[in-house]
C-alpha positions as CSV (number, residue, x, y, z in Angstrom):
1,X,0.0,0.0,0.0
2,X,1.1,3.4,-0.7
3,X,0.7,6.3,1.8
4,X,-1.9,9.8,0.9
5,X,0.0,11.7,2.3
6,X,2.7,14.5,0.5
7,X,5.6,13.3,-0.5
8,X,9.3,14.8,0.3
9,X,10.8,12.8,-2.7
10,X,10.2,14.1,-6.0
11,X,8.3,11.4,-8.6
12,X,6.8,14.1,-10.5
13,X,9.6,16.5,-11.9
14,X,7.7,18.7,-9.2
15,X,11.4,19.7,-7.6
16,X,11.7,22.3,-10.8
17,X,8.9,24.3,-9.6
18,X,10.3,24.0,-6.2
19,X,13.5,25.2,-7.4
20,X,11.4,27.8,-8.9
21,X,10.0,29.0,-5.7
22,X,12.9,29.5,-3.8
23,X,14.8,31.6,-6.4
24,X,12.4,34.1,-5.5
25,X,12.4,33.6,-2.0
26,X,16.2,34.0,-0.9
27,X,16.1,36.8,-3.2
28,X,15.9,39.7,-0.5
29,X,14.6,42.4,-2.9
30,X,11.7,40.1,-3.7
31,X,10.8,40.2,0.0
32,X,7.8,40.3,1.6
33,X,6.1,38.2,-0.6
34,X,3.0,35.8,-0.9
35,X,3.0,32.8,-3.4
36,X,0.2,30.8,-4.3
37,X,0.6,27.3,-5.6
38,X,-3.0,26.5,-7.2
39,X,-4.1,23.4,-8.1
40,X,-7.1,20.7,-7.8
41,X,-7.4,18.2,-5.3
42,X,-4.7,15.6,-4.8
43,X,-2.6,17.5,-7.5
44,X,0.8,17.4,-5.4
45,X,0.5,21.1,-3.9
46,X,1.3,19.3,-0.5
47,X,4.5,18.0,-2.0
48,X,5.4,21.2,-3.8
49,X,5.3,22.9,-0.3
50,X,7.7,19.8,0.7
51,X,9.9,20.0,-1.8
52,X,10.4,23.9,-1.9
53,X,11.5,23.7,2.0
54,X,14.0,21.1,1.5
55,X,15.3,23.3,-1.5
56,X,15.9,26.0,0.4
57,X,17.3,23.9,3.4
58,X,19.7,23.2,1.1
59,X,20.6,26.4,-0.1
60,X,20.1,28.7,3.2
61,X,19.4,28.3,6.8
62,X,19.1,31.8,7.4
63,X,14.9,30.9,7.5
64,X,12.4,29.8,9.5
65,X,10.1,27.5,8.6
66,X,6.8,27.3,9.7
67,X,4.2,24.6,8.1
68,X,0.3,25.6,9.2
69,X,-2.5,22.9,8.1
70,X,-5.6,25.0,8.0
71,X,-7.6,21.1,8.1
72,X,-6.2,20.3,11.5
73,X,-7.6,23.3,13.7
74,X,-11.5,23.2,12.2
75,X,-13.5,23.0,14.3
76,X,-11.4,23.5,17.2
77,X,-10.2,26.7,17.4
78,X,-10.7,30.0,15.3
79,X,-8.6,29.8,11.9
80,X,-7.7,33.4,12.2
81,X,-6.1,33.0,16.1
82,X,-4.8,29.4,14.9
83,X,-2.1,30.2,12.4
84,X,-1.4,33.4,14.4
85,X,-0.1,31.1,17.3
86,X,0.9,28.7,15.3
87,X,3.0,31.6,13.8
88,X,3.9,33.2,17.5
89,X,4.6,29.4,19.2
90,X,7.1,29.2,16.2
91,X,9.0,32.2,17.2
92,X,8.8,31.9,21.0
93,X,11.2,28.4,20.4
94,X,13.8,30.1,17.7
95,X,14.5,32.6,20.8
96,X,15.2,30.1,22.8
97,X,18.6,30.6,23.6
98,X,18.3,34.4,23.6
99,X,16.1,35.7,26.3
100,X,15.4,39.4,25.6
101,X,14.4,37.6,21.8
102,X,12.0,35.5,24.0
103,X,10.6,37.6,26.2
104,X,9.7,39.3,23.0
105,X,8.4,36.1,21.3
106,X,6.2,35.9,24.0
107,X,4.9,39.0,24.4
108,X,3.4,38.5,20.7
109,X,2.1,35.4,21.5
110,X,0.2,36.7,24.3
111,X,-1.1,39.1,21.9
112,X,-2.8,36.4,20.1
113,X,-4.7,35.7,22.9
114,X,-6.4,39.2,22.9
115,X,-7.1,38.6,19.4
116,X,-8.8,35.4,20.5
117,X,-10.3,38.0,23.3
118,X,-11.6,39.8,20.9
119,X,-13.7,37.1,18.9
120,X,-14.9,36.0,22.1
121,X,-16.5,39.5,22.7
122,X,-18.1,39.0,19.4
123,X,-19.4,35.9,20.5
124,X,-21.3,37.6,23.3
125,X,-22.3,40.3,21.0
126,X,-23.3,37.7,18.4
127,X,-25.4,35.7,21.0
128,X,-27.1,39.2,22.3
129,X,-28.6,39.8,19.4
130,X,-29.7,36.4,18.9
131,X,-27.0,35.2,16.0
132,X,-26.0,31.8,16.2
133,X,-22.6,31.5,17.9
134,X,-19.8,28.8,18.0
135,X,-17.4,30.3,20.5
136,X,-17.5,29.8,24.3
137,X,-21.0,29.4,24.8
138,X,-21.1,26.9,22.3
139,X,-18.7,25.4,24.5
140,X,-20.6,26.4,27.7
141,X,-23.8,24.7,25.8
142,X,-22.0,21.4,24.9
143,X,-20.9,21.2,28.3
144,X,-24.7,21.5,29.3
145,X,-25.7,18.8,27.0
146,X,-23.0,16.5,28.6
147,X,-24.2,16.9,32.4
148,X,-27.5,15.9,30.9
149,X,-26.4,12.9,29.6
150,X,-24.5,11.8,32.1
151,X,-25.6,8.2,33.2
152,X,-25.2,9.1,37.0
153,X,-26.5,11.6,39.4
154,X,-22.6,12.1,40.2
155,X,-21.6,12.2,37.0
156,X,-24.4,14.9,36.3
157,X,-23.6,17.1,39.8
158,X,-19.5,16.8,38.6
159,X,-20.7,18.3,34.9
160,X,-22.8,21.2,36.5
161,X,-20.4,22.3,39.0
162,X,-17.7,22.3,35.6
163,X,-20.7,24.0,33.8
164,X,-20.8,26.6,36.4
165,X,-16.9,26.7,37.0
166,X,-16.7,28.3,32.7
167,X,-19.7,30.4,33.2
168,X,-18.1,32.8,36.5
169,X,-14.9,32.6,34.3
170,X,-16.9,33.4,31.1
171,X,-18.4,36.2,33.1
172,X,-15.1,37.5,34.6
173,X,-13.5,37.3,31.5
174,X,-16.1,39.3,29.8
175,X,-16.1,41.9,32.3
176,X,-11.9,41.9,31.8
177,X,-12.8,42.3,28.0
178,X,-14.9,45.3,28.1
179,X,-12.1,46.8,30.7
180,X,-9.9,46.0,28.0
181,X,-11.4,47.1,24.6
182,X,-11.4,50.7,26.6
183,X,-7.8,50.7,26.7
184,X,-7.2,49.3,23.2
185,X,-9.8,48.5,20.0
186,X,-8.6,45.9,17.7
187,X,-7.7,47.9,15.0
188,X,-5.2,49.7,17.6
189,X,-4.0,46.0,18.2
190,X,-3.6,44.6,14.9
191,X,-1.2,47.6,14.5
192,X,0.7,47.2,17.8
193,X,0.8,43.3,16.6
194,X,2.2,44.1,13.0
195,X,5.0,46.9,14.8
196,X,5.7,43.9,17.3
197,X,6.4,41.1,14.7
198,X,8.0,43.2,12.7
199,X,10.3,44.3,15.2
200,X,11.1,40.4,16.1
201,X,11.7,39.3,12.9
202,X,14.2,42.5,12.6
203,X,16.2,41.2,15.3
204,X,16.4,37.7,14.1
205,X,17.6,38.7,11.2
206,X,16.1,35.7,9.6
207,X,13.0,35.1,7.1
208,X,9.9,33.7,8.3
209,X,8.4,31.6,5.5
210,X,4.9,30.1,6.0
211,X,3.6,26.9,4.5
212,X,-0.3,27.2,4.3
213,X,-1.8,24.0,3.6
214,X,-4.7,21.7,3.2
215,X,-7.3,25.1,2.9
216,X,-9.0,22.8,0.2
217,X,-10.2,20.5,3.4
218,X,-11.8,23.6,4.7
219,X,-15.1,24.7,5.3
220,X,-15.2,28.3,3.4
221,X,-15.5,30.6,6.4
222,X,-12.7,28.8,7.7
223,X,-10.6,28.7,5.0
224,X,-11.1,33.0,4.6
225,X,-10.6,33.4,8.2
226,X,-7.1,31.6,7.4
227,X,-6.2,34.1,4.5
228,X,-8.0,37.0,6.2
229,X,-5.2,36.3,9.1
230,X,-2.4,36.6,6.3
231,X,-3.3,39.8,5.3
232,X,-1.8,41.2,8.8
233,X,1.7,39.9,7.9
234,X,1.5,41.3,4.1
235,X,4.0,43.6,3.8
236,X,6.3,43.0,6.7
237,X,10.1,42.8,6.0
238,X,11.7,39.2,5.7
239,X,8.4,37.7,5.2
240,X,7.2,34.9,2.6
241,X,3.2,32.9,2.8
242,X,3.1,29.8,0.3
243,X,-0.3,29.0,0.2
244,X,-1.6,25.8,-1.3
245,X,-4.9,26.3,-2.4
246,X,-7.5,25.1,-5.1
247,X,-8.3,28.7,-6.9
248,X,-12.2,27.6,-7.7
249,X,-12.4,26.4,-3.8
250,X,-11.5,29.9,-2.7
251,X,-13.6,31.9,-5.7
252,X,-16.7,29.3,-3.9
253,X,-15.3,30.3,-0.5
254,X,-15.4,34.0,-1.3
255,X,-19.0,33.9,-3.0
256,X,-20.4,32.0,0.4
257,X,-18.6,34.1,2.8
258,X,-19.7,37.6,1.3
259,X,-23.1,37.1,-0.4
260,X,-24.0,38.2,-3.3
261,X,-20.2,38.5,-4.5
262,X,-19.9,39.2,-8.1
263,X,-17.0,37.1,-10.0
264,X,-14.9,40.2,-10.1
265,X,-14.8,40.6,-6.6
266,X,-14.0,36.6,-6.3
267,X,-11.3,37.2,-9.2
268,X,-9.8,40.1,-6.8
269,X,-9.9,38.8,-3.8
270,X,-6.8,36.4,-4.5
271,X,-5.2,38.5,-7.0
272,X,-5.2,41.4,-3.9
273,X,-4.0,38.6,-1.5
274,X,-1.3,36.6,-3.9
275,X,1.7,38.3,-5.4
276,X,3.0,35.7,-7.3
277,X,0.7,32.7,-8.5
278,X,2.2,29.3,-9.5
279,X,0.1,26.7,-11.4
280,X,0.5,22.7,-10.7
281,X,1.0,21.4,-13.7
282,X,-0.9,18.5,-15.1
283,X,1.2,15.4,-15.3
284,X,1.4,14.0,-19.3
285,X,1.8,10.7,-20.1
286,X,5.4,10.6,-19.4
287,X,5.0,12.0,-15.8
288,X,2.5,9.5,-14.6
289,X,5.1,6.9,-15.8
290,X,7.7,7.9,-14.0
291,X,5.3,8.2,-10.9
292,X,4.1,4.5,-11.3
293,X,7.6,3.5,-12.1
294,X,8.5,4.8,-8.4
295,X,5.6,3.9,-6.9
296,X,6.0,0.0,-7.7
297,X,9.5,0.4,-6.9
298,X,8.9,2.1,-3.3
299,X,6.7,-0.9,-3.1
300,X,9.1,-3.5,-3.9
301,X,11.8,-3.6,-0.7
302,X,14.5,-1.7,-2.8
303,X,17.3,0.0,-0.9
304,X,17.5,3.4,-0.7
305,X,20.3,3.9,-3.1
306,X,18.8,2.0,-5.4
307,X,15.5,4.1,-5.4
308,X,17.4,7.1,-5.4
309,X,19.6,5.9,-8.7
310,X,15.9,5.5,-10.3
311,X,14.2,9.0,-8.8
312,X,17.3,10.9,-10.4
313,X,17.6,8.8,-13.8
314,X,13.5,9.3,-14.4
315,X,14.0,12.7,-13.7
316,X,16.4,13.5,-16.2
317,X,14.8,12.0,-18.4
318,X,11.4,13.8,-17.8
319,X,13.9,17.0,-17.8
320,X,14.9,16.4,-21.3
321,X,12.1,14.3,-22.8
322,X,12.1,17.1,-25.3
323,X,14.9,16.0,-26.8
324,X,15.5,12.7,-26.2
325,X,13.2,9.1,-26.1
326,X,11.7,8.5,-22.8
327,X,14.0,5.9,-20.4
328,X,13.2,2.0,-20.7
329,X,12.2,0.2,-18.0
330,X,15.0,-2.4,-18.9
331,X,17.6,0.4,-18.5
332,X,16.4,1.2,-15.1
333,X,16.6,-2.4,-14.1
334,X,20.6,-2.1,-15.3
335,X,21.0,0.1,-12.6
336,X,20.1,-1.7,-9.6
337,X,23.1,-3.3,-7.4
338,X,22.8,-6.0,-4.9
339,X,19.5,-7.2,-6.2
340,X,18.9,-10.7,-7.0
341,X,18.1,-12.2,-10.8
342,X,14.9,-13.6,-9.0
343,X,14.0,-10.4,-7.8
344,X,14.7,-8.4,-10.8
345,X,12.3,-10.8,-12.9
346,X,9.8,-9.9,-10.4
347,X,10.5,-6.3,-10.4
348,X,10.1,-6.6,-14.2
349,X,7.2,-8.2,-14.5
350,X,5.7,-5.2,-12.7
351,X,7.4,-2.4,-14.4
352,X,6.0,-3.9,-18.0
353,X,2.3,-3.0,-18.1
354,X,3.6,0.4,-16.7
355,X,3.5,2.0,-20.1
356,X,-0.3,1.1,-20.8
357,X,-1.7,2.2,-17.3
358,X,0.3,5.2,-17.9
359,X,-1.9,6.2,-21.1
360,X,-5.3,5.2,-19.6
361,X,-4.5,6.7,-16.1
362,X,-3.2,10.2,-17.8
363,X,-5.7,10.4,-20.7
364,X,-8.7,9.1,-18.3
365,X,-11.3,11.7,-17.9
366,X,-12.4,10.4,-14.2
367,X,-8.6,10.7,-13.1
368,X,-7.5,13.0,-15.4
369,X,-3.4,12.4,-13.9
370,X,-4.3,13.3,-10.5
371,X,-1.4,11.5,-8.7
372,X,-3.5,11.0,-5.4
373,X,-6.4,9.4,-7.1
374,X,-3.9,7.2,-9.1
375,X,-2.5,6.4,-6.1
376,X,-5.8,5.6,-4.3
377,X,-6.8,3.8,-7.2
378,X,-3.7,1.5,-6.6
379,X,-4.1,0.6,-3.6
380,X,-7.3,-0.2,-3.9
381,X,-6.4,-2.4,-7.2
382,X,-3.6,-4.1,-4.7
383,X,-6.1,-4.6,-1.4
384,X,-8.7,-6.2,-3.7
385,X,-5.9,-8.8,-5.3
386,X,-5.3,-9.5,-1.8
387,X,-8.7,-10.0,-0.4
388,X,-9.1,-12.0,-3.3
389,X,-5.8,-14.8,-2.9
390,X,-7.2,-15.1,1.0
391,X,-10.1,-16.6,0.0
392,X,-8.6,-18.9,-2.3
């Protein structure tokens, strides 16, 4: 079986537009800068995120990296306070070792939780007026719903005296809120937050690049909550957002979120949020090819070297298949050391019907070259072949 998830090995002559991506990167005049890498579902964005931080690894380790998978916080937290911590967290351990860069670090994290502050407040405003809410008293409501259900009387008394516990700190916390908001409104924080990073990142001397991922798993408010939240880091020094994204999710997103949106303003909104946009290419023929070819062999118990001495030799290949014939599966065979005639034959006998799946799997409307659905597809080819020799 093959893992879904993204791949840190190139089988897709991907690593080109991850070379792509970092040219513009360590470029300093270039910076601040937001990238989008658009493609469908399953087309390798994932890995193209992969690929381009292990490029610039490589090159420079004057960054830090931070990866933030929009999918993972839903429904737990707000998306705009998530990749703000997740952002803040990420700074507050590169200072470390330096503790005036720390106590700095933390002051912005602590500023994240006002922002949260601040939603909350909303929440209580929201609920006021008699607007569904999802924030603490859907929490405080939840936890209602559980003393209820509780099979015992202790377990119901132990749920209501929680119950109780979160409202008088709901309540306090409100009161702190409104104490607050006097002091400071949001606007006058989103600019004390911006001066703050900014001021970090200054002292680091180091860019921050963001990986923003899996927003195509995203409900749409989430998913414009999570770019909404880049748009406070947009033009602040030694600062880089890759976002992964499918462009007609977020054109849906943005016609959900703000109703009655007309596709110019769905058109805009990205083109206002992404500086530089970068297209997944559609794997031909040739490319799905060289993906099966990798994928059996990944599957076949070869050593390392061995899978690497293939990885390079179909990528050349792809990288000149302008010019030359495609590679042979008998030449790849040629270059595989310490591998026994027995398993070779095997390992032949599975790279042979490569070329014809290639065709059907590239040219197919229904899969179209998406490499996760041809990967899904073979593994569910291999479970049934299984299934099947245990009954017999």
């Amino acid at each position: 079986m093959w893992s879904d998830s993204e791949s840190k090995i190139d089988y897709l002559n991907f690593s080109e537009i991850g070379e792509s991506i970092t040219d513009i990167i360590v470029t300093p005049e270039l910076l601040p800068i937001s990238i989008g890498v658009f493609g469908d579902w399953g087309a390798g964005k994932s890995t193209i995120l992969e690929l381009t931080k292990a490029t610039i690894e490589t090159e420079n380790t004057n960054f830090i990296h931070i990866r933030f998978d929009a999918w993972l916080f839903q429904g737990y937290d707000d998306a705009r306070a998530a990749i703000l911590e997740t952002i803040a967290k990420a700074l507050v351990k590169e200072t470390e070792k330096n503790p005036t860069l720390k106590e700095k670090a933390q002051s912005l994290y602590k500023r994240v939780n006002k922002f949260r502050a601040i939603g909350m407040l909303a929440d209580v405003g929201s609920t006021l007026a008699g607007l569904p809410s999802f924030g603490v008293f859907g929490k405080l409501l939840g936890t209602a719903q559980d003393a209820y259900d509780a099979e015992s009387e202790e377990e119901q008394s132990k749920e209501l005296k929680d119950l109780s516990k979160d409202l008088k700190a709901a309540n306090k916390e409100s009161k702190n809120l409104i104490k607050a908001k006097e002091k400071k409104s949001p606007p006058q924080e989103i600019l004390a937050f911006r001066k703050e990073f900014e001021s970090l990142v200054k002292e680091l001397d180091k860019t921050i690049v963001v990986y923003v991922d899996n927003l195509d798993r995203c409900t749409p408010i989430n998913a414009i909550h999570t770019l909404e939240a880049i748009r406070l880091f947009l033009f602040l020094s030694k600062t880089a957002f890759i976002v992964a994204a499918d462009e007609e999710m977020i054109r849906s997103a943005v016609r959900e979120y703000h109703k009655g949106a007309s596709e110019r303003h769905q058109t805009d909104y990205l083109d206002k949020l992404i500086q530089v946009p970068v297209n997944v290419p559609k794997p031909g023929i040739l490319e799905i090819r060289a993906y099966l070819y990798m994928l059996v062999s990944s599957n076949f118990g070869l050593s390392a070297s061995n899978l690497d001495k293939l990885r390079l030799t179909l990528e050349n290949s792809l990288r000149n298949s302008w010019k030359e014939p495609p590679v042979k599966y008998s030449e790849l065979l040629d270059l595989l050391t310490d591998v026994s005639n027995e398993d070779k034959s095997n390992l032949e006998a599975s790279f042979e019907p490569v070329d014809r799946m290639a065709t059907i799997l590239a040219t197919s409307p229904q899969i179209n070259g998406n490499p996760r659905i041809v990967k899904r597809l073979l593994n569910v080819i291999k479970m049934r072949k299984k299934l099947l020799l245990d009954e017999k």
